[in-house]
N, C-alpha and C positions, 0 to 999 in steps of 0.2 A: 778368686776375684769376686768380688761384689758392686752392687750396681749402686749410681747415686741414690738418693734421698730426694730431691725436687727435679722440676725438668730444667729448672738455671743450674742445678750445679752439676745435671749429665752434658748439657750445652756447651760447659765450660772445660771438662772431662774431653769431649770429641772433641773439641779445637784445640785443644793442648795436644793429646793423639795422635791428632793428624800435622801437628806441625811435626813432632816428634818423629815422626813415620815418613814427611818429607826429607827430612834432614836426614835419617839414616837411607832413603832411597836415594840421597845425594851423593851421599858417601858409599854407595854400592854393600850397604847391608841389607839387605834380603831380611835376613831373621829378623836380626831388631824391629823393622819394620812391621814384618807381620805379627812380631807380639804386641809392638803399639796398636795395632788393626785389631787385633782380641782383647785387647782392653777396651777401645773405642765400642769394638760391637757387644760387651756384658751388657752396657746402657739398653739394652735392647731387649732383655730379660727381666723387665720390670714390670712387673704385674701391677701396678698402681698408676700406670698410664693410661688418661684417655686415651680415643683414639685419633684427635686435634694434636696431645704431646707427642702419640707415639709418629706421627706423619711429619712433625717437625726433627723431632731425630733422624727421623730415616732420610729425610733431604741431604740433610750435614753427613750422615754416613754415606750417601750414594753420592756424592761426592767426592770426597776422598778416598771410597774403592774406586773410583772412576782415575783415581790419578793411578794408584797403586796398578789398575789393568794397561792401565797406559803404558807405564816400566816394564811388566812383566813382558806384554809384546812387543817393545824395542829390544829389550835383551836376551830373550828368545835366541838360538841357545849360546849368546857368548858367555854369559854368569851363571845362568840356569836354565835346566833343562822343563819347560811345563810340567810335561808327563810325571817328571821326577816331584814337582811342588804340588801336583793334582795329588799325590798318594801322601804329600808328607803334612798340608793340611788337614788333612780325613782325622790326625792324631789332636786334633785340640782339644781341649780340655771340653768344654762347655758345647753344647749343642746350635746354641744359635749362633756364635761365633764359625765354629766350625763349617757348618752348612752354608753362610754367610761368605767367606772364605773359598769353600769349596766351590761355591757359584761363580764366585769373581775369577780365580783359577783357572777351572772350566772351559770359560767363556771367551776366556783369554785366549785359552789354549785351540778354540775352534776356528778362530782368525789364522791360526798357521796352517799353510797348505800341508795334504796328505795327513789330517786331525782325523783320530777317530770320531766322527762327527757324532754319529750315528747311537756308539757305546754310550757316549759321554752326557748326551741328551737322556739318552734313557738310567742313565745313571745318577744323575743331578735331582730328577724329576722322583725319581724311587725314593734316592736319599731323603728329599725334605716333607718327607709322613714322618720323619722322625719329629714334626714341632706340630704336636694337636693343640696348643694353644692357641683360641679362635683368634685372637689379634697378630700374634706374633709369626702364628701359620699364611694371617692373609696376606701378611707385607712381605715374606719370607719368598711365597712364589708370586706375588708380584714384582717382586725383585728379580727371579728368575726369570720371567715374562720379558721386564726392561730389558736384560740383558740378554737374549735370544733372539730379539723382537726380528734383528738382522742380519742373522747367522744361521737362521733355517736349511738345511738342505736345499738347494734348487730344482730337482728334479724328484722329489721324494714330500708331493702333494697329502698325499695318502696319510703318511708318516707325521708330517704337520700337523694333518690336522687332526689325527688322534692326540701327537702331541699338545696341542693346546686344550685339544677337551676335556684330556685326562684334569691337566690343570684345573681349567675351570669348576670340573666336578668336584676336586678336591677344596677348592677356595669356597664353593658357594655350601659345601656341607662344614667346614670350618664357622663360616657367614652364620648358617643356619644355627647352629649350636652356640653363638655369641648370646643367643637370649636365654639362655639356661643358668648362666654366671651369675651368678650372687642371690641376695636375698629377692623376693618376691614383690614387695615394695619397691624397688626400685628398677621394673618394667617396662614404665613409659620412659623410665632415663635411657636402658638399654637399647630402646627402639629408636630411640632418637641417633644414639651412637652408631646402631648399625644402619641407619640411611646414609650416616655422615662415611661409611665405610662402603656403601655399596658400587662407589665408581672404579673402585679397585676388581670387582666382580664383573662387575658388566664391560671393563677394559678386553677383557678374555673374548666376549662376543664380538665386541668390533674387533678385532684382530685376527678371529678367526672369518670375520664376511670379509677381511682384505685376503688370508692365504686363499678361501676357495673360490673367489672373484665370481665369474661366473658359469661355473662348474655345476649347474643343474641336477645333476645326477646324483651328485657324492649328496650335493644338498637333501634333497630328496631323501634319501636313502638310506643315510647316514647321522649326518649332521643335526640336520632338525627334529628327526623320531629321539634322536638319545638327549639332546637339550630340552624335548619336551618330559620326558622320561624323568628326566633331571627335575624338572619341576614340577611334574607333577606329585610323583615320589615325597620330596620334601615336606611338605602341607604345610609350609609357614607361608598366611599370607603376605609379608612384608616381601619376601624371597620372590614368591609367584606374581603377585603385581608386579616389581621392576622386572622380573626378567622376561614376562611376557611383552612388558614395553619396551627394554631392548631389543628384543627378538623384531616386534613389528620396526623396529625406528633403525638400526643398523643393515638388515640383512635387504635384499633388491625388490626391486617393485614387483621387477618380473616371476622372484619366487615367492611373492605374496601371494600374487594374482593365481597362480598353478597350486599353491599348499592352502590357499586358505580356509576350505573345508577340514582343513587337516588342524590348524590354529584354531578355529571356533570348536570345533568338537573337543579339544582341546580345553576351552575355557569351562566348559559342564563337570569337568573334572579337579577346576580349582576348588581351595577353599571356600566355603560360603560367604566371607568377610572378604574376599577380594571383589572389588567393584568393573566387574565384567563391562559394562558401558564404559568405561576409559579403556580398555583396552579396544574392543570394537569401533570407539569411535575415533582412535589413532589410525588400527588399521582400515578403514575407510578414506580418513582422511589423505592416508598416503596414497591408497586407489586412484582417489580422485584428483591428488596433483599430478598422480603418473600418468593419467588419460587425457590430462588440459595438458600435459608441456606435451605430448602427442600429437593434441589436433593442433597445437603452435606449430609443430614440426612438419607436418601435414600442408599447414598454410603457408608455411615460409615457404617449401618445397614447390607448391603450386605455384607460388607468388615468383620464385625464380624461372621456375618453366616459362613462367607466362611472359616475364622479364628478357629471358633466350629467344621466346618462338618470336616478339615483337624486334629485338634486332637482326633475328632472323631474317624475316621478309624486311624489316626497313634495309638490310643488306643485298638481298637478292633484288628489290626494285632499283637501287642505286647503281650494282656492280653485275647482276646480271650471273653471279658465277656461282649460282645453287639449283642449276637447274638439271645436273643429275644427280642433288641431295645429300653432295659428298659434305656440303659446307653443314647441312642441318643435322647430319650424322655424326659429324666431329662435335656439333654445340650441345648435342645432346649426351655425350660424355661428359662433358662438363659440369653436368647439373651434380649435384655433389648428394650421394645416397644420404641425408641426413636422418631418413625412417626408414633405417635397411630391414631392421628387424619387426616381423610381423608380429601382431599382437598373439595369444597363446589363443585358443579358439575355448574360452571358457564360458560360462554362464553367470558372471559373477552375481549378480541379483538373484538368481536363483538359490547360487549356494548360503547368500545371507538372505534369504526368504524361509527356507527350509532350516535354517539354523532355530530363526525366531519360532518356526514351530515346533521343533524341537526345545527349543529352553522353554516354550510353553508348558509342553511334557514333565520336563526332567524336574523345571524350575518351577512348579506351584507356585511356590512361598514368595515369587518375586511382583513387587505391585506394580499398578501401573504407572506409577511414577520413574520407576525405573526402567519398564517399559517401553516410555513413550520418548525419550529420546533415543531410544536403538531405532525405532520406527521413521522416525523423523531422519536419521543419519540413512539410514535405508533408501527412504525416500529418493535424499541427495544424490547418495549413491546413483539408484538408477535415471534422473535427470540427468547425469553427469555421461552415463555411460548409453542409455537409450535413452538417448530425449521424445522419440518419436513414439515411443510403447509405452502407454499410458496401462494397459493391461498388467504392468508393473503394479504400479500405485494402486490400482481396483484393487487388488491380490491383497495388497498390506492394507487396507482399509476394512476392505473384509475381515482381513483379520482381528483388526484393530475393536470391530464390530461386536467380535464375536467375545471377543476378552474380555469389552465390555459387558456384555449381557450375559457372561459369568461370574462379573463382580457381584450383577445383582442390585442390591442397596446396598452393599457393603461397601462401594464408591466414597471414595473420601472428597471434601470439602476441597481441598485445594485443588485438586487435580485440573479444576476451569481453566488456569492461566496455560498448563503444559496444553491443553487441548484446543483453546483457540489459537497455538502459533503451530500445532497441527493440521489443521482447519483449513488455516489463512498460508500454509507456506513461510513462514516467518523464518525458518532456520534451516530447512531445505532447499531452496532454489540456488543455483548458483551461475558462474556468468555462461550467458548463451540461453539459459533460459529464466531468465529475469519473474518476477511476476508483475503480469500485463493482462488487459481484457481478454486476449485470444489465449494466453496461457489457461486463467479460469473458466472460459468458455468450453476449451479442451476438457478440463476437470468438467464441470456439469454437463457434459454431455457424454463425454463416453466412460466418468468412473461413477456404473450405478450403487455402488454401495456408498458414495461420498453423501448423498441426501440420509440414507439409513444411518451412517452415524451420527449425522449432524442432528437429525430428528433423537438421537440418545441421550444430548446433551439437557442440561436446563434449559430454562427457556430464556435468563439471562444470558447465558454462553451464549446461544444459540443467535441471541439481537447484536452481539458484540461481535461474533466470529462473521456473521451477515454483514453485519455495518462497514466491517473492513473489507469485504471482498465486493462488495456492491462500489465502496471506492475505486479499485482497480476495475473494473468491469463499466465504471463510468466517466470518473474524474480522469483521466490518461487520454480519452478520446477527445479531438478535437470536435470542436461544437459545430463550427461549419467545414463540411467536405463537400469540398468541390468537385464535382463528377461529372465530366464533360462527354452527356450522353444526353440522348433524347427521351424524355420524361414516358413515350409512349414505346421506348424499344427495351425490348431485355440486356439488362445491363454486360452478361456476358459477349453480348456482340458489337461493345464498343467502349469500354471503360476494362483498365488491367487495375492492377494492385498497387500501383503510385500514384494512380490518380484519386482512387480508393481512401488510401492514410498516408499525409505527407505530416502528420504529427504522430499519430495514437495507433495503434494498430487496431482497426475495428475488426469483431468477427463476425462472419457471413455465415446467417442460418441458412440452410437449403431444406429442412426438412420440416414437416409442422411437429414432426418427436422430438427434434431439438427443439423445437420452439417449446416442448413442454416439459423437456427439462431442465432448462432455464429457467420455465416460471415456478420448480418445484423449490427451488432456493427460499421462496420468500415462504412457501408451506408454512412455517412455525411462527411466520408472523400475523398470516392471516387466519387458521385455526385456533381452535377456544387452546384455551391451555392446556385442561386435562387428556387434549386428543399428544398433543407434542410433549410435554415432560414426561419422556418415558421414566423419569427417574421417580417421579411425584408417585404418578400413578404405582410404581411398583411397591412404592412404601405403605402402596393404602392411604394415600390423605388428599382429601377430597378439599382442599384448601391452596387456592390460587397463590404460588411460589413468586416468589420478590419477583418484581421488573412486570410481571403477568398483569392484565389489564381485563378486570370484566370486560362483556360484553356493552352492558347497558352506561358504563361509562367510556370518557373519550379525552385522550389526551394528550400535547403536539407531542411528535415523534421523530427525531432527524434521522432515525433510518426510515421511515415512510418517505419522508424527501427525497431518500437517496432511493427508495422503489417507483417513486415518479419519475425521477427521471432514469431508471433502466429502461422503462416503459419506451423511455422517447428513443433511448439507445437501441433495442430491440426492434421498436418501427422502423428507423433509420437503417438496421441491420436488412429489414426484409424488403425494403425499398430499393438496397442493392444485391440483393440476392438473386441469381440467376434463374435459377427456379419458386423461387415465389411473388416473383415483378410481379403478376398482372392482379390488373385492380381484384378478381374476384379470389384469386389468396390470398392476398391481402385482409381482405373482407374476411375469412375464414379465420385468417389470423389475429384478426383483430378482437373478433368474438371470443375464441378463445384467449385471449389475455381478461378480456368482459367478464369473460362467464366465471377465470381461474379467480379475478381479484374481487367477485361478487361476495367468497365466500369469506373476505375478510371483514362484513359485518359495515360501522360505522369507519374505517380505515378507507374503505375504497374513495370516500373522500379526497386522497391523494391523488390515485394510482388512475380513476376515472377522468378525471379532466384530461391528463394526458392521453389517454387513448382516444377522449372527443378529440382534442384537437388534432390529434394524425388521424381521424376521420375526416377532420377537415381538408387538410392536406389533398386528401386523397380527393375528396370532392373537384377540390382545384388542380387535380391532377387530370381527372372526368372530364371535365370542361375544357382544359389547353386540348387533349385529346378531340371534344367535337370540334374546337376551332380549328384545327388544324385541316380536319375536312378531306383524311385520308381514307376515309371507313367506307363499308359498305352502308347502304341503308339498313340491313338487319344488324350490323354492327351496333351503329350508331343505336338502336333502339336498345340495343342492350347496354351500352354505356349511360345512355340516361335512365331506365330501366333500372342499373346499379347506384347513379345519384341519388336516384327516388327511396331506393332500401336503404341505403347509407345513412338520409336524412333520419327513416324510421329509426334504425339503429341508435341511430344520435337520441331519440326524443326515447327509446326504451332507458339508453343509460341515464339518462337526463332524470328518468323518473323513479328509476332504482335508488339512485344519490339521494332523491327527496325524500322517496318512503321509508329509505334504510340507516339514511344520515339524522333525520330530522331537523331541529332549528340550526344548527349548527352550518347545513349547506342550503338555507334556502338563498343567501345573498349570492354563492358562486352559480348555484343554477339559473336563479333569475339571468344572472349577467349572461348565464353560460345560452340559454335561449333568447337574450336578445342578440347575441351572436349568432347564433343559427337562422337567426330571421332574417341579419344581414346579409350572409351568405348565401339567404340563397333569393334575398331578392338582388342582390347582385348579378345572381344565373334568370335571374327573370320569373323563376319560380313562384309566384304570387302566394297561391294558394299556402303551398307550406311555409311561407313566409309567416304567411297570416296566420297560419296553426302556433308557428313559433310564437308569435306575438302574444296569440291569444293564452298561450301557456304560462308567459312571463303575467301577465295580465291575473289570470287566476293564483299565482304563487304570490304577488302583492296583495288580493282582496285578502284572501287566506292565511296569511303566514307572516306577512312582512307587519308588525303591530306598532316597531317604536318611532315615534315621529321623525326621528333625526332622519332614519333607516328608511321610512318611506317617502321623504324629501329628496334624499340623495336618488333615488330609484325612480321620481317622475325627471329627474332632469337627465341620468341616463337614459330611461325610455324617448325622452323628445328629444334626445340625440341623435338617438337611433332612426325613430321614424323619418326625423328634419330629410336624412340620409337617403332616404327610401324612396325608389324610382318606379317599381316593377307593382305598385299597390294600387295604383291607381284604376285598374281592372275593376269593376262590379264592387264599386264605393267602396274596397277594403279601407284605402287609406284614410279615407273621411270617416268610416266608424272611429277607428282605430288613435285619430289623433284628438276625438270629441271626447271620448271615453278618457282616452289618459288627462284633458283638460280639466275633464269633471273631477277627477280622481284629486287632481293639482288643486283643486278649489275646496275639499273637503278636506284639507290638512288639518290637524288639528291647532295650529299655531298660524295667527294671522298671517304674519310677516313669511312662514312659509306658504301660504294660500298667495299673497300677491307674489310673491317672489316666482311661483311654479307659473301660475296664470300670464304674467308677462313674457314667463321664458316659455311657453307654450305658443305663444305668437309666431315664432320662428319657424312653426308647424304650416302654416298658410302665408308661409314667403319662402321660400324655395331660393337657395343660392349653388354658385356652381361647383361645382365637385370635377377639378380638373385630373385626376387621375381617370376618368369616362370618358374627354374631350370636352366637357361642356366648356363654354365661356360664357362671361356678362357681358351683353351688347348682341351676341350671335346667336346664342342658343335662345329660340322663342318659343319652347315647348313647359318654361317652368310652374310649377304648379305654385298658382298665388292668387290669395283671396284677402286684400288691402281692408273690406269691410270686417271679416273674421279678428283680422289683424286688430283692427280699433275696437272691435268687441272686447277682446282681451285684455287689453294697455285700458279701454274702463274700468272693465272689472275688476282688474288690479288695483286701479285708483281706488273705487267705493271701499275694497277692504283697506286700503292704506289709510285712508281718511277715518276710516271707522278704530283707529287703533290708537287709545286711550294713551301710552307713552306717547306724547310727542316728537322724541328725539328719535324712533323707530319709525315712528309716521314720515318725518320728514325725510327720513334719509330712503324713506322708501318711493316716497314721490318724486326727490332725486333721482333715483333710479331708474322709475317709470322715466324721467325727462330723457334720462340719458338713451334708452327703446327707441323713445320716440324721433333724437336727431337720429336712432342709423337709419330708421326708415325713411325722413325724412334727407337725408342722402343718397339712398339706395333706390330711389321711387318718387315719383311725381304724387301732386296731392292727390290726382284722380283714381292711381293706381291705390295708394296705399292710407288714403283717406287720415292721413294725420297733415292737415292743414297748419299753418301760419297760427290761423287766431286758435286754433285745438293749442299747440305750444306753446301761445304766449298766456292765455289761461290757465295754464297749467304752473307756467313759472308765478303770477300771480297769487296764487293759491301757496306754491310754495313759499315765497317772500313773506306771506302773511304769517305763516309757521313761523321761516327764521326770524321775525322781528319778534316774537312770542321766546322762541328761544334766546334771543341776544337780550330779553329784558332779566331772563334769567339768567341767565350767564354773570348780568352785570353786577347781580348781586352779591358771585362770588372776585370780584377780580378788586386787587386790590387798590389801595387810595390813590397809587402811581397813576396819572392822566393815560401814562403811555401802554398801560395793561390792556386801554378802556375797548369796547369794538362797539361801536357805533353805527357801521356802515359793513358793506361788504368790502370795497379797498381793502380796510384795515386786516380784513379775514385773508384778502390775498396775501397781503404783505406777512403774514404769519405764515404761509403753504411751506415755508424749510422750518420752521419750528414746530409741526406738526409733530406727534407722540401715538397718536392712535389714528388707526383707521377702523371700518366695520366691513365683518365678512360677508361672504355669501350668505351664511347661513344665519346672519344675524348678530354672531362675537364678534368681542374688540379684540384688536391686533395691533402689539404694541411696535412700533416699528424703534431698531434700539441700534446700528451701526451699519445699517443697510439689510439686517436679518432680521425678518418679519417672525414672530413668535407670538400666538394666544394667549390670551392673560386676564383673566377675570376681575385682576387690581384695577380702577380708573379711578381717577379722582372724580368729581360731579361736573367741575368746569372742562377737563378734558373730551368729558363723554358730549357734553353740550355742545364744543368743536368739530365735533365729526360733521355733522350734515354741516353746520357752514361753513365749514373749510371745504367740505366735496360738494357743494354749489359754489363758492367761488371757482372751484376749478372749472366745472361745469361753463361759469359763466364765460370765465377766459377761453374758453378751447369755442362758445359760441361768435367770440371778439375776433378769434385768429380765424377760425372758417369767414367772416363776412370778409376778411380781403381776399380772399377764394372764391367765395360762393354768391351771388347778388343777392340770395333767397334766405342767405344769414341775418343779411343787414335789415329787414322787417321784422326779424324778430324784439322783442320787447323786452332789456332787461332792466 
């Protein structure tokens, strides 16, 4: 007999066969039948079959031996006797038939009670070495497999499961030899074919982890030493990758957990071409879901108890009938053992810590690209299983350390991206421990080799891997916590941990070592380069690596944003810290954040304003402290004592930023001392107030040179003073606000000369500041000098007048008019020496202007009568057609849909509008005060 020629016309071949084979099995022919059945199975001795054609045959023939077993065991023995058809297939012609036959026979025959079960297994099994052709051998005892799958022995475990192993050894060296067939060239075709063959092989293992279920021992002992044996013997990597992925993916969690020193030492012995990190990082993965549906089982368990003991007592308070415990003894049977079995008392982190240093050994030649994700799975690993033992993690970072610094420079290029999701936790955390501020807080404080590898990195690694973890460590924390405690008691003695973070989980320093290695994270940002790219440095090149920033240049940085504000997160930390409350740790702590972020050159720019201002903080902390008025007198003197350092502190940092910053911080420090002036004549402090003042004072003579820049800086400064209470002491405030007048009149630009000098008036008119209690009417202690006052609103004038544009002139005598009504509201004319005929002279003066401008103006408007402006009316009746107005500083501002915007375009005739459109308004808001005011209606418009 011979086999077809295509897989259509063997297709056609087994459906004809098998009908044939029906029909005489209908008619109780036996014979006929099984030589139709040996015709059907020649199809099966085709050597020109893939392994796609030969799997589609074999369906159509297990099939129809499926019918033919079906007959033989109903007729069992009224037609024929098994026993007698087991011996008289053994004569068929052809091998695969036969063997084919003999199986189905067999198999049949093991379903009849009192079968030699036992012979006929071992005899079936013996038999089919007679077919070493790799395809037709594999389907041949997977065939035998199908059909045994349920006729096993019952009590004869043992026997099983040698029986299946033998199989499997014999299938997977069949397997293995499938790549030796044919010519050379056609290798990748062959590999391909035996992937598409390999679920036939790996069938063997799942069905051997169902016979020995969980039978530990045999596993142990048995089982797994000769399946490793099996593979590792072989050295085909195709073979050894899947079946070590079988092996982890079928067989129990539990004999992962107990073998799996015995699997990784295991993998040091595969082929070099097999990819050890897929196998590792399957069996990890399977650790780690058998230890989460654990602690689910763990919870559920609890979660029931807790469920029982609650109806427990809501039972015993209703019914009264648990009170000799018979009822909570019965309910606690009920809880259902769902985690009977205890876990194996293993090390697992260990045994894959020791592995990695072992394939360190064995495995030279492995980079760290391949590496660095076993370390990462590792990681997992032990968060999963010790979350609490960070001594873990230190272990593998050290290691990680060291691997490094035997690369040397031989470190490759890419490696940055695998090493900041190292870094950052990117592929390691898992649920339960999330990455959050207190997760990283844990890492920089107790894993000290995390800084040493981080310092290995570039120094772009090093700004990316920081950028993201300075995220979690700040972004997650809520910006205000609420902590309902007394600003002057230790917070352990009246604040817990939900009052603490009802968003972010903050974490709480206690120690000033944690506080400093915390501030070791930002090391690579604030040292030079060549101290932090270890990698630079080792190449020998004295040449500042991409992202690296000299020193003597400067420039913006959103990871220094994100180190300002740790700064403020860290203060925040130590302000609820139970051992570091009190103001003078604080103090300590704050120095050292000073002194750590001093050495980042021009960068403290950031990181120092934030630390002034939890200086501040702290001052106002000092202060509620004496108000409260609970201290001793040596107390007290040492809390003001600490205000008085605090302020020095403040004015050291202050002068660090200026000598070390240069032009770049003279605008924040200016502001930043006239803050410190306010605060502390707030406390009454005079003197340092005045220090303050006079610092801001010397950083404007000195530094401040562009006119804009020293315009905006006198009308902050007479902000400030306006504000100042506590100056009044030994003429501070009268130097202080003469001096910044003067300064306001030596502007380099007229219109900022009047503009500063009128708002310098507000300097010797004192108004009330209701967050102190003052009020207008009641408070008669305010400082006002009405003569001062009209000194200034002249002076202003003389330069107004003096200023050759006209339409600048005018709109500035406006302006002065406009000083003059608030004083003239706010103040008698005795008081504030701006009289009746002072304001109507003055609107004179101005009138005479706009009629000088309205002759220009008319020049441009056109022949329309109705364009014309003649009078002022007509200027009002224009105030909603308005286009431009003028700023403070002297620009037009176009107003365009209610959104004011600066704009250097004007036409001539629009700019000519401004001052008399802002004296018509002017004049109206004088019109609607006189049916208010009596002292309106004399004025003159």
């Amino acid at each position: 007999m011979s086999y077809s020629d295509s897989v259509e016309t063997a297709a056609s071949v087994i459906s004809q066969q098998t009908g044939l084979m029906n029909r005489c099995l209908g008619q109780n022919k036996l014979m006929e039948a099984l030589q139709h059945c040996s015709v059907m199975l020649t199809e099966l001795r085709n050597p020109n079959l893939t392994p796609k054609q030969y799997y589609e045959l074999y369906v159509m023939i297990f099939d129809s031996l499926s019918v033919l077993s079906t007959y033989l065991v109903e007729n069992h023995p009224k037609y024929h006797h098994l026993a007698d058809l087991y011996e008289l297939v053994q004569y068929t012609g052809n091998v695969v038939p036969r063997l084919y036959l003999m199986i189905t026979v067999g198999t049949s025959y093991l379903r009849i009670p009192d079968a030699p079960v036992i012979e006929i297994l071992k005899d079936m099994i013996e038999m089919c070495r007679g077919v070493q052709n790799p395809i037709r051998g594999l389907f041949l005892r997977y065939y035998l497999s199908q059909r045994t799958k349920e006729l096993l022995p019952d009590d004869e475990l043992e026997f099983n499961a040698n029986f299946i192993m033998n199989n499997f050894i014999e299938m997977n060296k069949l397997w293995v030899r499938l790549q030796h067939q044919g010519p050379l060239r056609k290798r990748e075709l062959r590999t391909k074919e035996r992937k598409e063959l390999q679920i036939l092989v790996g069938s063997q293992l799942v069905r051997l982890s169902q016979i020995i279920d969980d039978n530990f021992d045999m596993y142990d002992k048995q089982i797994l030493p000769t399946i490793l044996e099996q593979v590792v013997q072989c050295r085909d990597f195709v073979s050894q990758e899947y079946l070590m992925d079988v092996i982890c993916q079928v067989f129990s969690d539990e004999f992962h957990l107990q073998t799996a020193s015995t699997l990784l030492k295991t993998t040091l012995q595969l082929n070099p071409d097999v990819s050890m990190n897929k196998i590792v990082l399957i069996l990890i993965e399977r650790l780690n879901s058998f230890k989460g549906r654990k602690v689910e089982e763990e919870n559920e368990k609890q979660k029931q108890a807790s469920e029982i003991k609650d109806k427990n007592e809501h039972g015993t308070v209703e019914n009264g009938s648990s009170a000799n415990g018979e009822s909570s003894k019965t309910n606690e049977k009920e809880i259902p053992d769902i985690n009977s079995k205890p876990l194996p008392d293993v090390d697992i982190f260990d045994v894959f810590a020791n592995y990695l240093e072992l394939l360190n050994k064995e495995r030279p030649d492995l980079s760290l690209q391949q590496f660095i994700p076993l370390i990462e799975s590792v990681i997992k690993l032990t968060l999963q299983w010790y979350p609490d033992n960070l001594k873990n993690i230190n272990r593998l970072f050290t290691f990680t350390a060291q691997k490094y610094k035997d690369y040397g420079k031989m470190i490759p290029k890419d490696i940055d991206t695998l090493m900041i999701k190292l870094l950052t936790f990117e592929n390691s955390t898992c649920e339960g421990n999330e990455r959050d501020s207190f997760f990283f807080y844990r890492i920089l404080t107790e894993c000290d080799s995390f800084p040493e590898l981080l310092g290995l990195q570039s120094v772009e690694t090093q700004r990316v891997a920081i950028s993201e973890i300075l995220d979690y460590l700040t972004i997650n924390i809520t910006d205000d916590i609420e902590v309902k405690t007394n600003i002057s008691t230790p917070l352990s003695t009246t604040a817990d941990s939900s009052d603490i973070t009802p968003q972010g989980k903050l974490f709480i320093i206690n120690t000033k070592s944690e506080l400093e290695k915390l501030l070791s994270l930002s090391d690579s940002l604030i040292h030079k380069t060549d101290k932090v790219n270890k990698r630079t440095s080792t190449e020998g090149n004295d040449q500042l690596s991409a992202g690296a920033l000299p020193d003597d240049d400067f420039e913006y940085d959103i990871v220094e944003e994100k180190l300002a504000r740790f700064c403020h997160i860290i203060c925040k930390s130590l302000t609820l810290s139970p051992t570091l409350n009190s103001v003078e740790s604080q103090i300590e702590c704050y120095l050292t954040m000073k002194n750590h972020y001093y050495k980042a050159g021009k960068k403290c720019l950031y990181t120092y304003p934030a630390i002034i201002t939890n200086f501040w903080k702290l001052v106002r902390r000092c202060n509620i402290m004496l108000k409260e008025g609970q201290q001793k007198e040596e107390e007290r003197k040492t809390i003001e004592n600490n205000i008085k350092q605090i302020f020095k502190f403040i004015s050291r940092a202050m002068n660090d930023m200026f000598n070390v910053c240069g032009p770049i911080a003279y605008d924040t420090v200016y502001k930043m001392n006239l803050e410190c002036a306010a605060l502390a004549d707030q406390l009454s402090l005079s003197e340092i107030s005045y220090d303050f003042f006079s610092q801001a004072f010397t950083i404007y003579e000195e530094s401040i040179n562009d006119s804009k820049d020293q315009f905006q800086a006198i009308l902050l400064m007479t902000q400030t003073l306006q504000k100042t209470r506590s100056l009044h002491k030994e003429d501070y405030y009268d130097s202080l606000i003469v001096r910044c007048t003067l300064h306001g009149s030596k502007l380099l630009k007229k219109q900022d000369q009047c503009r500063s000098v009128y708002l310098c008036s507000h300097m010797w008119w004192a108004t009330e500041l209701s967050a102190i209690g003052e009020e207008e009417g009641v408070t008669t202690n305010f400082f006002r000098e009405g003569k001062r006052v009209l000194e200034c609103l002249q002076r202003a004038l003389r330069v107004s007048d003096s200023i050759m544009d006209n339409v600048q002139s005018c709109e500035l005598m406006i302006e002065i008019l406009n000083r003059c009504l608030y004083y003239f509201i706010h103040g008698n004319e005795k008081d504030t020496h701006i009289t009746v005929k002072y304001i109507n002279g003055l609107i004179e003066l101005i009138k005479t202007n706009i009629k000088a401008l309205q002759t220009e103006a008319e020049s441009y408007m056109s022949d329309d009568p109705s364009h014309e402006i003649s009078h002022l009316e007509s200027a009002v009746s224009q105030l909603k057609m308005q286009d431009y107005v003028m700023g403070l500083d002297g620009s037009l501002v176009q107003v365009s849909n209610g959104m004011n915007s600066p704009t250097s375009e004007a036409t001539v005739k629009a700019t000519l509008q401004i001052p008399i459109q802002h004296f018509a308004r002017t004049c109206s808001y004088i019109r609607e005060q006189g049916a208010i005011d009596e002292r309106f209606q004399v004025i003159e418009l």
